[in-house]
C-alpha positions in Angstrom: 0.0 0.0 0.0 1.2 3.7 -1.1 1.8 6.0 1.4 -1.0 7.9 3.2 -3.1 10.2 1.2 -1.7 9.1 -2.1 -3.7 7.9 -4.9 -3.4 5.4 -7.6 -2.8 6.6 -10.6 -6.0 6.1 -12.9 -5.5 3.7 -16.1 -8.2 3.3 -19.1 -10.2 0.6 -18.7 -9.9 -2.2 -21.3 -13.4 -2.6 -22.4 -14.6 0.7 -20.3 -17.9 2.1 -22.0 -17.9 3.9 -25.3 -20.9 5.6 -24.9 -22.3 7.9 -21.9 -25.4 5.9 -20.1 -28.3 7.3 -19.9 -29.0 9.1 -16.3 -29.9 6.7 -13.6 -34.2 6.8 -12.6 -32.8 7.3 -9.2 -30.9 10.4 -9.4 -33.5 13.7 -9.1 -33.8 15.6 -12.6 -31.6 18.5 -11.6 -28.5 16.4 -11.6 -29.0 15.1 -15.6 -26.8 17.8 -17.1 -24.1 16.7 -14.4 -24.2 13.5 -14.7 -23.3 13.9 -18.8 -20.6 16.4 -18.3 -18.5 13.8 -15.3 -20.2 11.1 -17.5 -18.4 12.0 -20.5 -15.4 13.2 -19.4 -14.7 9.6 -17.5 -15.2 7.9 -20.6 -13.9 10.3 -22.7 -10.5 9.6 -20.7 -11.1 5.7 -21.3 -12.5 5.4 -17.1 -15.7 4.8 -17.2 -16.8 1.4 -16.7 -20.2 -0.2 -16.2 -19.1 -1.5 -12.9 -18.0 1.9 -12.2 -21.9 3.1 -12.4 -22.8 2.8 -9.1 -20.2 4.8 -7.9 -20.7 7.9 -10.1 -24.3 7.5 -9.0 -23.1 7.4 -5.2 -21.5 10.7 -6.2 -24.5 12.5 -7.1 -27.3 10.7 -5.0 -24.5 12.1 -2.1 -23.9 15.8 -4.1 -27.6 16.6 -4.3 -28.2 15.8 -0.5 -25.7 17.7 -0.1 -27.1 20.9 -1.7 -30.5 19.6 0.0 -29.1 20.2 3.5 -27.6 23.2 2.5 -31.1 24.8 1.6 -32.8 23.5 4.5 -29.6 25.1 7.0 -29.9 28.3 4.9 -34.1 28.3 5.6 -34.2 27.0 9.2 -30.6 28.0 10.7 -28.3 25.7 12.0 -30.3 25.2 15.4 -33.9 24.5 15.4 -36.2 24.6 18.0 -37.2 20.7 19.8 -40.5 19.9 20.5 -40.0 21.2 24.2 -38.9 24.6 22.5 -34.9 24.1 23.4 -33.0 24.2 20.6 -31.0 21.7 18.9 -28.9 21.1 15.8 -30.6 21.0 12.6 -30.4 17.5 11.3 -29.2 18.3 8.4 -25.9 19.1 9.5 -25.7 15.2 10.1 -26.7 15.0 6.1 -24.3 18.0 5.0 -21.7 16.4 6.8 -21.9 12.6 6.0 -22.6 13.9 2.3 -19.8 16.1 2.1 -17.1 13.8 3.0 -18.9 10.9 0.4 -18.5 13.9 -2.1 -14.9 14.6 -1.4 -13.8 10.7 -1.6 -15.6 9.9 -4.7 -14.4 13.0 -6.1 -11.2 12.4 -5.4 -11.6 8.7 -6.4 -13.0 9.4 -9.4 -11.0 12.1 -10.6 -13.7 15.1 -10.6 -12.1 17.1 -8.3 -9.8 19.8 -8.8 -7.5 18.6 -6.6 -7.7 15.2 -8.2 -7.4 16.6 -11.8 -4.2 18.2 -11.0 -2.4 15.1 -10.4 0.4 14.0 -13.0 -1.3 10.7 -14.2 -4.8 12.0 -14.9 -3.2 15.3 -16.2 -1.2 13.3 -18.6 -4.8 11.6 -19.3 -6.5 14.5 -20.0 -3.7 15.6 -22.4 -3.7 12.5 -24.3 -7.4 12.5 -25.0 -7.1 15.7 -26.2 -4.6 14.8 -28.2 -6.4 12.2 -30.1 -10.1 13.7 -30.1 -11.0 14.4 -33.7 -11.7 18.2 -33.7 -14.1 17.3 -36.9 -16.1 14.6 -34.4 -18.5 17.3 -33.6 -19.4 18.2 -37.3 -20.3 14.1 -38.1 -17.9 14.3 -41.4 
């Protein structure tokens, strides 16, 4: 095992998807247009995987109740009042919290993150797929 807080470095998969799949039925409608853009640029980069589906769902099921919690803290404050009227934390700090660190890992894991992105390996990724993309592909000739 590599030292602490060091990541693999991310290889193509052989046989990884060559199209984007269509948005999970589970993930709420305001995540579509994020799950193409990560979508695509996974397989575009030769990472994307059907096995790897669940996770990228996990992402965003984990990213929305993320921004959930974050509306509800913004509406009903951090402490809320109990039904004896003392206050308490807002549960969905539990939710912001637990989400937010799902969010970093797969992020990170997946390479979505700036952070992540940065690295050598998935640098040198991204540079080769741009290297090869056809810049025609877009025009179907």
């Amino acid at each position: 095992m590599g030292a602490p807080g060091k990541r693999p470095k991310l290889l193509s998969i052989e046989g990884g998807l060559k199209t984007v799949p269509p948005v999970p039925i589970t993930l709420p409608p305001d995540m579509e247009g994020e799950w193409n853009i990560a979508a695509a640029d996974l397989q575009g980069r030769g990472l994307l995987s059907s096995s790897m589906l669940p996770i990228l769902e996990t992402y965003f099921i984990s990213l929305w109740t993320v921004r959930e919690a974050k509306k509800s803290i913004a509406e009903h404050g951090v402490l809320i009042k109990a039904g004896n009227g003392a206050l308490k934390p807002n549960p969905s700090l539990a939710l912001f919290r637990s989400g937010s660190e799902i969010v970093a890992r797969l992020s990170a894991e997946l390479g979505l993150s700036a952070l992540s992105r940065s690295r050598t390996g998935i640098r040198n990724q991204e540079l080769a797929a741009d290297s090869a993309a056809d810049p025609f592909d877009a025009f179907d000739l």
